[in-house]
C-alpha positions in Angstrom: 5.3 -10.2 6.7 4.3 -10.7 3.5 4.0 -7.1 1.2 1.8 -6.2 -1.8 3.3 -3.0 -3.6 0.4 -1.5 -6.2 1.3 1.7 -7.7 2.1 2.8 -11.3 5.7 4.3 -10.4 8.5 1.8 -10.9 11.0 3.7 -9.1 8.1 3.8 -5.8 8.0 0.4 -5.9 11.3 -0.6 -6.2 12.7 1.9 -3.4 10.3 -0.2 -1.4 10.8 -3.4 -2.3 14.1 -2.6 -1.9 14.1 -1.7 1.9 11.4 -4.8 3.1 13.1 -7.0 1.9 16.6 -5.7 3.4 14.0 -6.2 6.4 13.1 -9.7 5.8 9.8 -9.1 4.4 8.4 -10.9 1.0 7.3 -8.4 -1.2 5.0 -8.9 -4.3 4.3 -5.9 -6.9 1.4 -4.8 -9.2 1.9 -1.4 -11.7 -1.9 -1.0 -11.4 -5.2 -1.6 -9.8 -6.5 -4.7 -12.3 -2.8 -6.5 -11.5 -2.7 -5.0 -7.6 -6.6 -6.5 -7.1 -5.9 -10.0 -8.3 -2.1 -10.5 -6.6 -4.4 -9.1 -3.5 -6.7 -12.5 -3.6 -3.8 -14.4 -5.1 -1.4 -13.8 -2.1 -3.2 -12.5 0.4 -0.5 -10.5 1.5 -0.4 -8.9 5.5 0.0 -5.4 4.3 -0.7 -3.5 0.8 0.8 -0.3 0.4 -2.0 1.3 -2.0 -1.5 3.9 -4.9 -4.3 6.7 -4.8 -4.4 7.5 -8.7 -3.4 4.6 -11.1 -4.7 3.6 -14.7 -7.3 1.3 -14.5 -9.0 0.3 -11.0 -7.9 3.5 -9.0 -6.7 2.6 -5.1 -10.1 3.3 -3.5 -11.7 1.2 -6.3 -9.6 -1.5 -5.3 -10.0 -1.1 -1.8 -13.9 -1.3 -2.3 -13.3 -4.4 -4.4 -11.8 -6.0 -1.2 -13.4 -4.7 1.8 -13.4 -6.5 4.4 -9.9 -8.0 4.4 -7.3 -9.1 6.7 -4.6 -7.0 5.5 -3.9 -3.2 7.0 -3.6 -1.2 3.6 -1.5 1.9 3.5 -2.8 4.5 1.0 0.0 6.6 -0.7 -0.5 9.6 -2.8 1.2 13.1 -4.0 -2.2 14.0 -4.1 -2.4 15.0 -0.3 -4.9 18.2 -1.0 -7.7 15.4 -1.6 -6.5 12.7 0.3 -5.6 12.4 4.2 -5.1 10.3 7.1 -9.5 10.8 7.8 -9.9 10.2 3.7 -7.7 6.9 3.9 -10.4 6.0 7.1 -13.3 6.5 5.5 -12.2 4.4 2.6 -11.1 1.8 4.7 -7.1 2.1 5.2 -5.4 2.1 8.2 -2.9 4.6 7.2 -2.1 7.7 4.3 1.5 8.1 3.7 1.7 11.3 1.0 4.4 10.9 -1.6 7.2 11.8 -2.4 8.8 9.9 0.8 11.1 12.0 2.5 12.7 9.0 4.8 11.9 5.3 2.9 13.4 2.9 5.5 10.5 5.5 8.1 7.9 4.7 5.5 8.6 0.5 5.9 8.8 1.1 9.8 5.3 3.0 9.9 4.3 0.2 8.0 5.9 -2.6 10.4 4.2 -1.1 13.5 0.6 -1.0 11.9 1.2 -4.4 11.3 2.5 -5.4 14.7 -0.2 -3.0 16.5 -2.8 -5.8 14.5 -1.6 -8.8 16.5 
């Protein structure tokens, strides 16, 4: 599977970078929305896991820049007051994971099963 990691955190993205590819996955990386929406039509990755608040395009700008795409996006966010597993919906993810992670190699699994459950 092939993984597109957008969010503004370096340590985020490398804890799960990390863990898919210890899992055999390919994993491409973008610290914000402008670098996250052009790898997106680039690579056309499988999955995206999706930063809610960034500099620049936010996640749900990106997502509306994409819409409709082949890829099931994960939205992650410390945020969680604002954001949900309904708020992800309606925006068009197929998941919300809220940060911090308590259990990374559980995040990459969540994210292997949405990606099987497609097939």
């Amino acid at each position: 599977m092939k993984i597109l990691i957008v969010d503004d955190e370096p340590l985020i993205r490398r804890s799960l970078q990390r863990v898919a590819e210890s899992r055999q996955h390919s994993v491409v990386e973008a610290a914000d929305g402008e670098i996250g929406l052009k790898l997106w039509r680039q690579e056309k990755p499988d999955l995206v896991f999706l930063d809610v608040l960034m500099p620049g395009l936010t996640g749900p700008q990106v997502l509306k820049e994409i819409q409709p795409s082949a890829a099931k996006v994960i939205l992650i966010s410390a945020y969680t007051g604002e954001y949900n597993v309904d708020t992800a919906k309606n925006l068009g993810a197929d998941l919300f994971i809220p940060k911090p992670f308590h259990n990374i190699f559980e995040v990459i699994e969540k994210a292997e099963e949405l990606f099987s459950a497609k097939k």
